[in-house]
C-alpha positions, 0 to 999 in steps of 0.5 A: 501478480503481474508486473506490466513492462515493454516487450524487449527486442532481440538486441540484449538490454542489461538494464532491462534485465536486471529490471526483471531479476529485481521485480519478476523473475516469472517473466524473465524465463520468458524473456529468456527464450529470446535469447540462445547466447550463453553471456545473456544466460550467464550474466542473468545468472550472477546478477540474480544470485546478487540481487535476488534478495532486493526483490521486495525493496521495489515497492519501497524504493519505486513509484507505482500504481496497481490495478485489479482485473476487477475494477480496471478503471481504480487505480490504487497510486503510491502515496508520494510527497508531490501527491502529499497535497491530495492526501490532505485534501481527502483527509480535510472533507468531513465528508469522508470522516462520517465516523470519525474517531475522537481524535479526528474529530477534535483535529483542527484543521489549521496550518499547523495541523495540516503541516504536522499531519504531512510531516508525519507522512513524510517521516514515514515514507523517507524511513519506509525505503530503509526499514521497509515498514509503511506503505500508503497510497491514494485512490483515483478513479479517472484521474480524480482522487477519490480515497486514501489507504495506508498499513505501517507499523505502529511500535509505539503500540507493539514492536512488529505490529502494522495498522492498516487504514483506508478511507473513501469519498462519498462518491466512491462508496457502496460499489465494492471499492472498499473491500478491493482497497483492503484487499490491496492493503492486505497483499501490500502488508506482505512486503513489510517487515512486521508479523502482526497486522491490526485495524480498528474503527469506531463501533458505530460504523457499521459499514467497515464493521460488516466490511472486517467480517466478510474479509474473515475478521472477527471483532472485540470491544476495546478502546484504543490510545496512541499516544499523540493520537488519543483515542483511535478506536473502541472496535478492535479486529483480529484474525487478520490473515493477511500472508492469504493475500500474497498472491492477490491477482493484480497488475502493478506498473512500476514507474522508476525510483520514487521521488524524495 
């Protein structure tokens, strides 16, 4: 993974570098053989002991974007309550939906239910910076929001166990966008605190059906309910190798704290 960030001058910045104890320890042996005074060497060393063990919290206590070498031009954005508005937007167009599940289909989409939905967002992303288990984000193609994903834990279905889920505008799909979301996804389910990771459609979408199974997911029949959700799924997929994906090659620039 690679983590973009200024290239840092002679004169010793602690914040800096500390930035790097906390996010990419690789760059820092780099940034290293700028320096040949002990203090730098030294102060590294105690703050690394120190915050060595908050390196992955970054993705849930900052704001980022992620890139792929293969698709520079897509930017997969940290979903974030100032960009709340975006997610609902895609979520609205039934455009998107083309093999809605039950549930989807029977939403309407009033006041009430937009609040709702963001609420539930919200209540997931305000507890994802402690317990570290939802991490979600939005698509854009030249600044246009184009597709959502999300993997969190679903406890009400089984304690350790993340659904991952991802949608694309009719625009965007067909040109492998799709499976590049996944795969983000998948090197994202990493940083959870789970150890299972699940996902399902509905059998007639064939397209994510055929997606699963050239990302090595096999399938079964069976109908899903979350409760307050209803029926999610009646296609399950297993064997979701998702620890394969830790170190997908992709380049994340992270922007500071995430807002509240």
């Amino acid at each position: 993974m690679e983590v973009a960030k200024p290239l840092p001058n002679r004169k010793v910045n602690y914040q800096f570098l500390l930035h790097l104890i906390r996010t990419d320890i690789t760059y820092l042996v780099l940034v290293l053989h700028s320096f040949s005074f002990k203090s730098v060497r030294s102060y590294i060393s105690i703050q690394y002991l120190q915050y060595a063990s908050l390196r992955p919290q970054v993705f849930f206590s900052d704001d980022w974007v992620i890139t792929l070498p293969t698709f520079p031009k897509v930017k997969f954005v940290r979903l974030t309550p100032p960009r709340s508005d975006e997610y609902t937007k895609i979520l609205m167009d039934p455009l998107n939906r083309p093999f809605a599940n039950p549930s989807e289909l029977a939403e309407a989409w009033d006041e009430e239910s937009i609040r709702a939905r963001k609420e539930r967002f919200l209540a997931r992303y305000t507890l994802s910076k402690t317990n570290h288990q939802a991490l979600e984000f939005l698509v854009q193609i030249d600044g246009e929001t184009v597709g959502k994903g999300s993997v969190y834990e679903i406890p009400e279905v089984h304690v350790g166990l993340a659904n991952i889920g991802f949608g694309l505008a009719e625009s965007a799909r067909g040109k492998g966008i799709g499976k590049a979301g996944w795969q983000v996804l998948l090197r994202l389910s990493n940083e959870l605190d789970i150890s299972l990771v699940g996902a399902g459609t509905m059998s007639a979408n064939k397209p994510m059906r055929a997606l699963a199974k050239s990302l090595g997911f096999t399938e079964r029949e069976e109908v899903l309910t979350v409760p307050g959700q209803g029926v999610v799924a009646d296609i399950l997929f297993e064997n979701i190798d998702y620890k394969r994906y830790k170190d997908l090659d992709m380049k994340v620039d992270f922007l500071g704290p995430a807002p509240e």
